[in-house]
N, C-alpha and C positions, 0 to 999 in steps of 0.2 A: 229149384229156383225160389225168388222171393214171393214177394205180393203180384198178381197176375192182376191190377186195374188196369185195363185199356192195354193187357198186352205188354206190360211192364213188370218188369222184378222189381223189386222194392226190400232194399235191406238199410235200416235206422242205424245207426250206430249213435252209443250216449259214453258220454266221461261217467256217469252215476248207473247208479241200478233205476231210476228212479225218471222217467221221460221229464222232461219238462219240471224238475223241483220247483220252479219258484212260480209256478201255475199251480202243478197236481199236486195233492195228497198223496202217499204211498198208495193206499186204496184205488185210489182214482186211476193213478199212471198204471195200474195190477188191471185193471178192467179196459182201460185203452190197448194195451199190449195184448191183452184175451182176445178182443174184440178182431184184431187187424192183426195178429196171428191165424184166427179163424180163415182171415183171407188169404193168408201167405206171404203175406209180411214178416220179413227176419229180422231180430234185431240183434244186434250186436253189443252186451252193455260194458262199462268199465273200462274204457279204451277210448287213448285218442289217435287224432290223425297225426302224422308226425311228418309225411311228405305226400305229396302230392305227385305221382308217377305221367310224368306227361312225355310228349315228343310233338318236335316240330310246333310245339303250342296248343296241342290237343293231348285233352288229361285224359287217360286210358285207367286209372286205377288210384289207389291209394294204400301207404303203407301204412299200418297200426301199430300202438305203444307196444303191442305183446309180439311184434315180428308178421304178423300176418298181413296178406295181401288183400284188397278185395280191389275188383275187378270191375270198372263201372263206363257206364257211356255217358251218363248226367249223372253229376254232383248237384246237389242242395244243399244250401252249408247256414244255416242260424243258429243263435245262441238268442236264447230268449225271444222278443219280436224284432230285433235289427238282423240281418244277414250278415253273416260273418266273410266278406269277401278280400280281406287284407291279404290272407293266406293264398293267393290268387295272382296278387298284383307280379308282370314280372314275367308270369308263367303264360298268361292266358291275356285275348284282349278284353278290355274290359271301358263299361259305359257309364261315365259318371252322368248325373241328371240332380235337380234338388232333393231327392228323395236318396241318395248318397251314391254308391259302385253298383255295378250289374253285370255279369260274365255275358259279354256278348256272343248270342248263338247267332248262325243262318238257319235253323230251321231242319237241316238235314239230318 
């Protein structure tokens, strides 16, 4: 499995080799990846999402540019510091507020 914080897998998936470019340095984003590998953190780089594998309105998974599946219970979706939740609308319910869209959970 991924990163085990609080009992959780945790796999990143990036478009670059590169976390976060228009933050890190090569260097930088090389030592974040080190760091949260350490913990079990998987990342997946050079890929995007391309669908979103849901039913009845609850997203089970996500398909990638290169055919491959991952398999998830929470999504976290940014690009830079705004949330990227367009890819959403449609599929899932969602809460707008002044601070823009938000994937509404219950908690369970």
């Amino acid at each position: 499995g991924g990163g085990r914080g609080g009992g959780v897998d945790v796999t990143v998936l990036t478009q670059g080799n590169i976390l976060i470019p228009n933050l890190f340095t090569k260097h930088m984003s090389e030592m974040y990846e080190k760091y949260f590998m350490e913990k079990g953190v998987k990342f997946v780089k050079n890929v995007e999402v391309k669908e979103i594998l849901h039913c009845s309105g609850t997203a089970y998974g996500c398909q990638l540019s290169d055919g491959r599946i991952i398999r998830a219970q929470m999504f976290i979706v940014g690009i830079g510091s705004k949330p990227a939740t367009e890819l959403f609308h449609g599929l899932l319910k969602m809460q707008t507020n002044e601070f823009g869209s938000a994937i509404w959970v219950d908690g369970s």
